[in-house]
C-alpha positions as CSV (number, residue, x, y, z in Angstrom):
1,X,-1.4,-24.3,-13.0
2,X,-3.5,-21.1,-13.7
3,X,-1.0,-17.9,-13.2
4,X,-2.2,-15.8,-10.4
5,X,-2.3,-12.4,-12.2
6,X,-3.7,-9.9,-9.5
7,X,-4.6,-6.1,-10.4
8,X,-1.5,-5.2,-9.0
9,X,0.9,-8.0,-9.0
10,X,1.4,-11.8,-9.0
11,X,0.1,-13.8,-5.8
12,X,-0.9,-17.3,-4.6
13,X,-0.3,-19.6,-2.3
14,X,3.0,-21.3,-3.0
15,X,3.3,-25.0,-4.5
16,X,-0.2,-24.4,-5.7
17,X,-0.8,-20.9,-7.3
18,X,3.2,-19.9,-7.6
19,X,6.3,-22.3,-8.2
20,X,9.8,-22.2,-9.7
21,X,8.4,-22.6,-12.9
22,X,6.1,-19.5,-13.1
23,X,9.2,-17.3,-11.5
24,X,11.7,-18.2,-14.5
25,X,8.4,-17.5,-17.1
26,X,8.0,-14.3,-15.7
27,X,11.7,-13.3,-15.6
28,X,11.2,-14.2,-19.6
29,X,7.8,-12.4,-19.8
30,X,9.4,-9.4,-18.4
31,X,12.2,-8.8,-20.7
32,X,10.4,-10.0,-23.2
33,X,7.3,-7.0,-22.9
34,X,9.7,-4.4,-21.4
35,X,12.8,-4.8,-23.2
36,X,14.7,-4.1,-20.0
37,X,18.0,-4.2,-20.2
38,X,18.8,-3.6,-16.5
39,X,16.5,-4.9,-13.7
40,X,16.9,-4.9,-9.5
41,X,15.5,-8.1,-7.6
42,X,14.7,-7.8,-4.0
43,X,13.1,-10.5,-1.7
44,X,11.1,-10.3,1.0
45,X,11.7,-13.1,4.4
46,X,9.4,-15.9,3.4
47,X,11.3,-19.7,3.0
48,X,9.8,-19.9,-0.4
49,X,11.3,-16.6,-1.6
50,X,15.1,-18.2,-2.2
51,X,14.1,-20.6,-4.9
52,X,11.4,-18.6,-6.7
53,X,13.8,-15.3,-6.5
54,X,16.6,-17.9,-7.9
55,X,14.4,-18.8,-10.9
56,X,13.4,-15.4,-11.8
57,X,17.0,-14.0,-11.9
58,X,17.6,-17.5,-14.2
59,X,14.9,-16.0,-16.4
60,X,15.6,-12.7,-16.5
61,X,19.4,-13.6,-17.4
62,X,18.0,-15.9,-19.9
63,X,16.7,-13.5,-21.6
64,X,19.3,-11.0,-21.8
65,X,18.5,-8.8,-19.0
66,X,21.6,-7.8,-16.3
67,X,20.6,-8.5,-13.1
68,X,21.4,-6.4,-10.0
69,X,20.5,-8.5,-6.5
70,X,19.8,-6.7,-3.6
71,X,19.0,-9.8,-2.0
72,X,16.5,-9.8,1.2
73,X,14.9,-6.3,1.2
74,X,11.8,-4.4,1.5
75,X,9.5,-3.7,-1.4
76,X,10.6,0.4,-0.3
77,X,14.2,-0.4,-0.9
78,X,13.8,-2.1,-4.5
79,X,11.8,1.1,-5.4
80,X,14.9,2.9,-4.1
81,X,17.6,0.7,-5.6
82,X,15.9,1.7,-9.4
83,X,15.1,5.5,-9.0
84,X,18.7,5.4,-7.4
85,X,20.7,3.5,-9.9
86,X,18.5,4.4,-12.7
87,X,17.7,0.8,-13.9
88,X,15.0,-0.3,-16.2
89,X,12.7,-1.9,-13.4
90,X,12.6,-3.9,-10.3
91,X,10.9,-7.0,-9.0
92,X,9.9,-7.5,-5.3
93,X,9.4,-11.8,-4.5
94,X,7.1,-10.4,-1.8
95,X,3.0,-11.6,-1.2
96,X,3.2,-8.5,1.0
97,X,0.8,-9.1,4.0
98,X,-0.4,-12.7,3.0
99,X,-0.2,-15.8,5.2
100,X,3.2,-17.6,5.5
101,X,1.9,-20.0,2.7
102,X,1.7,-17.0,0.0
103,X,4.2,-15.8,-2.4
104,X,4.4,-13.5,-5.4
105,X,6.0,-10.5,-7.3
106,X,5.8,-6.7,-7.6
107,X,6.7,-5.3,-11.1
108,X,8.2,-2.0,-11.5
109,X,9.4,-0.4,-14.5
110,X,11.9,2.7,-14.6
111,X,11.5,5.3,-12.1
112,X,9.4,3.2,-10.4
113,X,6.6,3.1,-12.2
114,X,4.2,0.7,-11.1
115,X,3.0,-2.6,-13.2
116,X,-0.7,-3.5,-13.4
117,X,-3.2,-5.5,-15.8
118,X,-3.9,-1.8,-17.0
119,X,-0.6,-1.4,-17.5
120,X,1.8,-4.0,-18.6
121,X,1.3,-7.1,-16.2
122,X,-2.0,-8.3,-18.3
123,X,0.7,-8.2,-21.6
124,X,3.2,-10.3,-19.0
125,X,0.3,-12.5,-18.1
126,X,-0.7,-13.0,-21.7
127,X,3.2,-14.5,-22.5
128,X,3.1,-16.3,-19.5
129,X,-0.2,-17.9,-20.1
130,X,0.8,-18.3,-24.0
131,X,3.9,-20.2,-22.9
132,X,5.2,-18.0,-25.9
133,X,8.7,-15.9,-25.7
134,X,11.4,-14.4,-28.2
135,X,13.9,-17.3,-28.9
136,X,17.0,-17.6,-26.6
137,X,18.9,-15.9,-28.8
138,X,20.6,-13.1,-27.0
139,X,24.0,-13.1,-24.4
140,X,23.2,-14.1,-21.2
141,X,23.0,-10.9,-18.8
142,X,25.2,-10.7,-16.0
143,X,24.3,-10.9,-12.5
144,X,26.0,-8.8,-9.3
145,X,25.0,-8.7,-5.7
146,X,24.5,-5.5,-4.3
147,X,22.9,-4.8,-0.6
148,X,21.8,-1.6,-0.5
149,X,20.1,-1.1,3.4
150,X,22.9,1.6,4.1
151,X,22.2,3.7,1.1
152,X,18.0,3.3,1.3
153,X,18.4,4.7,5.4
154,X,20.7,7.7,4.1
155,X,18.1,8.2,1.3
156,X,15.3,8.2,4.0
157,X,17.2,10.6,6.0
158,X,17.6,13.1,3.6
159,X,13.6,13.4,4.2
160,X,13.9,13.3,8.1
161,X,16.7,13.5,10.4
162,X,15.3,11.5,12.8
163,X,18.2,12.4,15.4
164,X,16.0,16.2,15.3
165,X,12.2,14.8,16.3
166,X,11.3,15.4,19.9
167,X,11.6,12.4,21.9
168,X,8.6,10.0,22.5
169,X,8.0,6.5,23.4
170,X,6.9,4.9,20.5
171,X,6.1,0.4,19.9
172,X,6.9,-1.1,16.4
173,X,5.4,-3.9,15.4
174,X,7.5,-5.5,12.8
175,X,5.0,-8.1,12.4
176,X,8.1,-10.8,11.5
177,X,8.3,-8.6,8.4
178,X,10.9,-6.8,6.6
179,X,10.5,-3.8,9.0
180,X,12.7,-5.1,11.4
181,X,16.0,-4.7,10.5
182,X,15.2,-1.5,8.9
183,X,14.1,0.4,11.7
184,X,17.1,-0.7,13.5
185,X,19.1,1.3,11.3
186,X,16.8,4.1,10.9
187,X,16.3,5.2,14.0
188,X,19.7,4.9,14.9
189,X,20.5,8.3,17.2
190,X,16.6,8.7,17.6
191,X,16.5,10.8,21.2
192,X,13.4,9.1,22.3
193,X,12.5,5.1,22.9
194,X,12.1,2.9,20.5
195,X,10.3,-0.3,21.8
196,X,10.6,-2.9,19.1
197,X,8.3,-5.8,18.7
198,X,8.4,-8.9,16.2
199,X,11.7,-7.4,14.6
200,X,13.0,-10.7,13.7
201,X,12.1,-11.3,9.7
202,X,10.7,-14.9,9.9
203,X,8.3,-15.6,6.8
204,X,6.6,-18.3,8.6
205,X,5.3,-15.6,11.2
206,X,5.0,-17.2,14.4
207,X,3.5,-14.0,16.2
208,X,0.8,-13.2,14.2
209,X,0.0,-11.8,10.2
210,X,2.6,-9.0,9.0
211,X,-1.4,-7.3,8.0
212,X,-2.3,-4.3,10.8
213,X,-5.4,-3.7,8.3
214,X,-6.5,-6.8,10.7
215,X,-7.6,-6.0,14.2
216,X,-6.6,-9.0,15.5
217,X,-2.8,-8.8,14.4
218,X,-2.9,-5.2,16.0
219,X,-3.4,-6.9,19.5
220,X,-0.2,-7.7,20.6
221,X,0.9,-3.8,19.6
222,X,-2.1,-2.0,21.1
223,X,-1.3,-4.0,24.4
224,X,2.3,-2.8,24.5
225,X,1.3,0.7,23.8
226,X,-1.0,0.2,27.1
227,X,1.9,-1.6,29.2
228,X,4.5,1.3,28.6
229,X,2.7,4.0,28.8
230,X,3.5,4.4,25.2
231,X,3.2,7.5,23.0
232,X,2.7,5.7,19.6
233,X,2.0,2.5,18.4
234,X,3.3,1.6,14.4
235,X,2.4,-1.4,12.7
236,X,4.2,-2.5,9.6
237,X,2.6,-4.8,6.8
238,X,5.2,-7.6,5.6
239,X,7.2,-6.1,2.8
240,X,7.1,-2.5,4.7
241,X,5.1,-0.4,1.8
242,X,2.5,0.3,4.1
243,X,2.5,1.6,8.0
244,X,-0.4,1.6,10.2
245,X,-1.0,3.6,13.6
246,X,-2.4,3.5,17.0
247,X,-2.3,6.5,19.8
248,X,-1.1,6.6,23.2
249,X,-4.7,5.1,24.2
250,X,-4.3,2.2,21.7
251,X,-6.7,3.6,19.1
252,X,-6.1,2.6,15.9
253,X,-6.3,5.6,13.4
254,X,-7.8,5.2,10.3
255,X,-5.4,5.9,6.9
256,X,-7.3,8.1,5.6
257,X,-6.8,10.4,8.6
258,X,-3.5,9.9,8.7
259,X,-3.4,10.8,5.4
260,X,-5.2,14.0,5.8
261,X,-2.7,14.8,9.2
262,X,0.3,14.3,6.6
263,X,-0.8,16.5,3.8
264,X,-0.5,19.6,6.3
265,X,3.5,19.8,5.9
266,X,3.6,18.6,2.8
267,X,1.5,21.8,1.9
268,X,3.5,24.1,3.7
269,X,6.7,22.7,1.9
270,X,4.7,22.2,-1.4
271,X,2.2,25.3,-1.5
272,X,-0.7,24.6,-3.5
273,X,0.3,21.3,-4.4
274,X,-2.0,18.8,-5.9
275,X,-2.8,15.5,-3.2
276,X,-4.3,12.4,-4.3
277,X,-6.6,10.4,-2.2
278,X,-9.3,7.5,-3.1
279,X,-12.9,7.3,-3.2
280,X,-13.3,5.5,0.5
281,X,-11.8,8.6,1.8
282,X,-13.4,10.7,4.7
283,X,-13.9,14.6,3.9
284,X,-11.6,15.0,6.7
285,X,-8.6,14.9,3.7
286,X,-10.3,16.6,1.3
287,X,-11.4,19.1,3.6
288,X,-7.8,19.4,5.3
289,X,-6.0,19.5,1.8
290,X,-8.3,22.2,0.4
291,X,-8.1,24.3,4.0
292,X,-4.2,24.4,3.5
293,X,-4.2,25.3,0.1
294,X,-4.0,22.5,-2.0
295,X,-6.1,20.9,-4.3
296,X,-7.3,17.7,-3.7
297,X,-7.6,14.9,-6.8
298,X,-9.8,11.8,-5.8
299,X,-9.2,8.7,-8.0
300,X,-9.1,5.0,-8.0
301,X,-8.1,2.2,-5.2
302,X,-5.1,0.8,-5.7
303,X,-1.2,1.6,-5.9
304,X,-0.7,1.1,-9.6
305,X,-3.7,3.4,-10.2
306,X,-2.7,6.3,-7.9
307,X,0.9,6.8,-8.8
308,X,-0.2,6.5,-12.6
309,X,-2.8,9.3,-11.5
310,X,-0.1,11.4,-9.7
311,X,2.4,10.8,-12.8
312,X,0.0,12.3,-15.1
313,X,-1.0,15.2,-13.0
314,X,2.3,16.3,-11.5
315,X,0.8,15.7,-8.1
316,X,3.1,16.0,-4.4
317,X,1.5,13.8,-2.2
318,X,-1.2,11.1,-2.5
319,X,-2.8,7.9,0.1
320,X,-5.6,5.5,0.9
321,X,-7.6,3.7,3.5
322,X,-5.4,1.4,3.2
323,X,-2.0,2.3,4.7
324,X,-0.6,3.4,1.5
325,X,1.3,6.9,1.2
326,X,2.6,8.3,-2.6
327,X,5.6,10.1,-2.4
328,X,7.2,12.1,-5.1
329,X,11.1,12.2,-5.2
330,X,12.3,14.1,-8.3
331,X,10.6,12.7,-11.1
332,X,9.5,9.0,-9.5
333,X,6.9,8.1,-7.1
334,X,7.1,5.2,-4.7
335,X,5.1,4.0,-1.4
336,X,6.9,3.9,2.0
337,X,5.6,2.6,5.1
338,X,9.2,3.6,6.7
339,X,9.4,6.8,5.3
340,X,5.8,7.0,6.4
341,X,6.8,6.9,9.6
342,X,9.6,9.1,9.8
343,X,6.8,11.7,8.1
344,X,4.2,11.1,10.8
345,X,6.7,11.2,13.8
346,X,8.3,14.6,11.9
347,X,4.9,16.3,11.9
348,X,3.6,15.3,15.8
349,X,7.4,16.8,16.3
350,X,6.9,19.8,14.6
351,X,3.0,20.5,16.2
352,X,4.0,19.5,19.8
353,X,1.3,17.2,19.7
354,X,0.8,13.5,20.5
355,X,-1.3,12.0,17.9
356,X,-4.6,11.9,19.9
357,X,-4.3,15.2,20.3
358,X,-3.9,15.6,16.4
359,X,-6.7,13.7,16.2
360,X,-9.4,15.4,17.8
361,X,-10.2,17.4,14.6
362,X,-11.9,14.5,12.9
363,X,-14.2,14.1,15.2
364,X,-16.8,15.1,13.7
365,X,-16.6,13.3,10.7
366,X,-18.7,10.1,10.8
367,X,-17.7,7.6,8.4
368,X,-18.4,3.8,8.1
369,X,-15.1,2.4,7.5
370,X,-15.5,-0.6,4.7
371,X,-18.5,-2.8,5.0
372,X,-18.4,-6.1,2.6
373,X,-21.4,-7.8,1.2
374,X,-22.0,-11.1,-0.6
375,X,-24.1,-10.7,-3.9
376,X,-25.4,-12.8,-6.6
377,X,-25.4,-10.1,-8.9
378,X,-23.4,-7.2,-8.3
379,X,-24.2,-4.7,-11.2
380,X,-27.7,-5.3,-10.9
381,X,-27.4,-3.9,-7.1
382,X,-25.1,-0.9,-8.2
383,X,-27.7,-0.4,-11.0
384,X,-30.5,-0.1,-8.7
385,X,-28.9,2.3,-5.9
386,X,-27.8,4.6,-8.9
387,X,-31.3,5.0,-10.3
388,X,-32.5,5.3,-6.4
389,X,-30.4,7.8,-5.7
390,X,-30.3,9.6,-9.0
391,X,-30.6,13.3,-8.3
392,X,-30.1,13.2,-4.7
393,X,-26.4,14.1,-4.9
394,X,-23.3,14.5,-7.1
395,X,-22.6,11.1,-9.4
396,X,-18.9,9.9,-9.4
397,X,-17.9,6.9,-11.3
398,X,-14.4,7.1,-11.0
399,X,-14.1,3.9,-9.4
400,X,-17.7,1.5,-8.3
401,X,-20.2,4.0,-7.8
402,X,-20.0,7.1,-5.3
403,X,-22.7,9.7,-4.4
404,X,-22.2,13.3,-3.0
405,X,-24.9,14.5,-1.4
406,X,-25.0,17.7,0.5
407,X,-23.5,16.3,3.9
408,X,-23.2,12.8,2.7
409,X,-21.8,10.9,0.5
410,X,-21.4,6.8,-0.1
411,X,-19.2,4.6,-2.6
412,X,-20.0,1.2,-3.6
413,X,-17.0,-0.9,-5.5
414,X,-17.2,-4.2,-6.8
415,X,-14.1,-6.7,-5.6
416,X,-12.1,-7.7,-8.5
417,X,-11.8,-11.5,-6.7
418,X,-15.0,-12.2,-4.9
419,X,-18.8,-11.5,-5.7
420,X,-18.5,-8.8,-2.8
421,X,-19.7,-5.4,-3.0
422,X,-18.1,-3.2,-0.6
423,X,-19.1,-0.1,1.1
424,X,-18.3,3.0,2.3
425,X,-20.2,6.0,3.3
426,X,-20.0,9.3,5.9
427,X,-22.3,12.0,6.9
428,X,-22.2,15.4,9.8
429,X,-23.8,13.0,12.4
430,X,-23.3,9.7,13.4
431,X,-26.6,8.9,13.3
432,X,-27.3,10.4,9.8
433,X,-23.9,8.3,9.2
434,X,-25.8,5.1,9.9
435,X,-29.6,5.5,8.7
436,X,-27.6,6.1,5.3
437,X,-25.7,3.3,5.8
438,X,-28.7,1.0,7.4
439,X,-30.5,1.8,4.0
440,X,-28.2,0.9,1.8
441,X,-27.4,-1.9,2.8
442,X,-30.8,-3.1,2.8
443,X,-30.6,-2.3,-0.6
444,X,-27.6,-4.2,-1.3
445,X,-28.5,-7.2,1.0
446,X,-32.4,-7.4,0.3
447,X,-31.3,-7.8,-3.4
448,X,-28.3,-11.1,-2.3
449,X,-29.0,-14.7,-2.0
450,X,-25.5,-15.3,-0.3
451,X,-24.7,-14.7,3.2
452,X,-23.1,-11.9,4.6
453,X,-19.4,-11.5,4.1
C-alpha cells in the first residue's frame, strides 16, 4: 500500500490508502525523526478513527514516546493541549473535511509548529516507506487519558468573552463535525440565539460533507439563515480548523474578505503588526491591512507554509481563501475555526454592524474566485503566460505564477495532486475582471487536451 503523504499531512481513503498498519508505522516514524519524548493524540468523530488512533498511540509507546490522550477532539484543541502542556508534538486522526470514507493525521511539533514534506513529514514518509526504524530498544512510554474541552473553551475565552458581544441570531452548521459539542460549551452565557444545526459528531455524515468550501453543503445553512430571519450563518469544516460564513441574506463571504474584516482589531490591538495572507487574495486585505497600519506579507497556500512564514517573521495575524485564520498566542501559532468565530462575532459587536453591512466595502473589488483547468502540460502553459505577460506588471513567484499589473493582477498555481492549473485573478471593474480572466484562460485551455475540470 503506497503511504498517502500529502503536502500537509497523511490522507486516504480508509482500508485502501490508510489502515492500522500505516498508524503504528507512523507513531514509530515520528519518534523516530523527532525524538519526541512527549506527544498529545486527539481524534476526530469518524468510525475508523478508534482503531487507527489505537495503533498510533501502540507506536508511539513503542518507541519510547509518553503519550497524553485527549481522546475525541478538534484539530484546535490538540494544538491547544501542546502549546498548553508544553509537549513535544501532537497528532490529529482527522481527514478534516473528506468524505466519511477518509482518514488521516496532522503532525505537529512543539509549540505547534506545523509538519509538512518541507518540513519533517517527507523525512516521516521516507521511514515509513523504508519500512526502516531505530531498534525497539528503549522503555515503553506511558500513556494517560486526559480530556481537555473545559480547559480549550476557558483558553478561547481569554480571547473573547462571549457573554459581552451584542446579541444576534446567528445558525451553526456543525456539519456532523467536531464543532458540535464545542460550541455548546462556548457559547455558554452567549445573550443572543444560537441556532444549532448538525451538532451531533457522526463521522459517517448523514446531513451532508463537514466542507462549507462546497456550495452544496452550505445549503441546508443558507436556508436556515432565510427561515429565521437570521443574522449570521457559520459553517464549520470537520475537524473545526477552519470556519466559513454567510450574511443575514444567505451570502456566502469569501475568506479572504473575512480575512481582511479581521485584521482591523487585530491592528488596533497590535499596531503596525505584520499580517500574512496568500497569493489568491483580493486587494481588499492588502489594502485594509496597509490602510490600518500594518504591513501586509503575501506568501504561499497552505497552513504548514504560512505559520512557518509568520514564525520567521514575527507576524500577528495571517489567513487564506480558504477558511484558514493564523493566530499567534505567545510564542506558537495555531488555526481556529472556533476562535475564528468568537473573533468575527467580537468585531460585528464592536462596529455595530451586521456583516452585510461590513461588507459593502469590498464591493468594488472584482475578483474571480478559483477557476480549475485540466492540462497536459502544466509548466509549458505557465511558461507561455509568463513570457506573454512579461513587462505588463509586477512578477511574483512566490508560489505558481502571479502578475501585478496596475489595477490587476492574476496567479496561476499548479495542484500538487492533479494536472490542474488553477486560477485566480481581480481587477477595478467587473468587466476588466473578466476580459482578463476570458484571456487567460484561453491561454491556458487553447494549450490542454483534457477537458475542463
Amino acid at each position: 500500500m503506497a503511504a498517502p503523504f500529502k503536502a500537509y499531512d497523511v490522507r486516504g481513503i480508509y482500508g485502501e490508502d490508510v489502515n492500522e498498519e500505516l498508524a503504528y508505522k507512523l507513531g514509530r516514524a515520528y519518534v523516530a525523526y523527532t525524538g519526541a519524548k512527549n506527544v498529545v493524540v486527539g481524534r476526530d468523530m469518524r468510525p475508523s478513527g478508534v482503531t487507527l488512533q489505537k495503533e498510533l498511540v501502540r507506536g508511539l509507546r513503542a518507541a519510547g514516546a509518553n503519550v497524553t490522550d485527549i481522546g475525541m477532539a478538534s484539530t484546535d484543541m490538540m494544538y491547544f493541549a501542546v502549546i498548553s502542556l508544553g509537549v513535544d508534538g501532537g497528532i490529529s486522526v482527522t481527514a478534516s473535511h473528506n468524505p466519511g470514507e477518509y482518514n488521516g493525521f496532522k503532525f505537529v511539533r512543539e509549540k505547534a509548529i506545523p509538519m509538512g514534506l518541507e518540513s519533517g513529514l517527507d523525512k516521516i514518509e521516507a521511514l515509513v516507506r523504508a519500512n526502516t526504524f531505530p531498534p525497539l530498544d528503549v522503555a515503553q512510554g506511558s500513556y494517560q487519558e486526559k480530556p481537555v474541552l473545559d480547559e480549550f473553551v476557558d483558553w478561547m475565552h481569554s480571547f473573547v468573552d462571549p457573554k459581552k458581544l451584542k446579541p444576534q441570531t446567528v445558525v451553526i452548521d456543525a456539519g456532523n463535525g467536531m464543532g458540535g459539542p464545542i460550541i455548546e460549551k462556548l457559547f455558554a452565557g452567549y445573550p443572543g440565539k444560537i441556532i444549532p444545526l448538525f451538532f451531533e459528531p457522526d463521522g459517517t455524515f448523514p446531513n451532508h460533507e463537514a466542507n462549507p468550501l462546497v456550495e452544496e453543503n452550505r445549503r441546508d445553512l443558507i436556508a436556515k439563515v432565510k427561515e429565521t430571519n437570521a443574522d449570521l450563518g457559520v459553517g464549520l469544516d470537520g475537524d473545526t480548523d477552519r470556519a466559513f460564513f454567510v450574511d443575514g441574506d444567505g451570502r456566502f463571504i469569501d475568506g479572504d474578505f473575512i480575512l481582511g474584516l479581521l485584521a482591523k482589531p487585530m491592528l488596533k490591538q497590535h499596531p503596525n503588526a505584520k499580517v500574512v495572507y496568500d497569493v489568491r487574495c483580493s486587494d481588499y486585505v492588502r489594502d485594509t491591512i496597509k490602510a490600518h497600519g500594518g504591513e501586509a506579507h503575501m506568501w504561499k497556500v497552505g497552513h504548514a507554509y504560512a505559520k512557518t512564514f509568520m514564525r520567521e517573521i514575527g507576524a500577528e495575524f495571517g489567513g487564506e481563501v480558504s477558511g484558514h485564520y493564523y493566530f499567534r498566542y505567545k510564542d506558537a501559532y495555531f488555526d481556529s475555526g472556533n476562535l475564528t468565530v468568537l473573533l468575527l462575532m467580537q468585531t460585528l459587536s464592536d462596529q455595530g454592524q451586521s456583516l452585510a453591512e461590513a461588507m459593502e466595502e469590498t464591493r468594488k473589488y472584482h475578483i474571480s474566485g478559483e477557476i480549475n483547468s485540466r492540462v497536459s502540460d502544466a509548466d509549458k502553459v505557465m511558461a507561455d503566460i509568463k513570457q506573454r505577460y512579461a513587462g505588463k506588471g509586477k512578477l511574483v513567484e512566490i508560489d505558481g505564477l502571479s502578475i501585478i499589473g496596475d489595477g490587476w493582477w492574476f496567479n496561476i498555481r499548479k495542484s500538487n495532486t492533479e494536472p490542474l492549473l488553477r486560477l485566480n485573478c481581480e481587477a477595478k471593474t467587473q468587466e476588466a475582471m473578466e476580459k482578463l480572466r476570458d484571456e487567460l484562460l484561453a491561454q491556458i485551455r487553447g494549450q490542454r487536451d483534457l477537458a475542463q475540470a
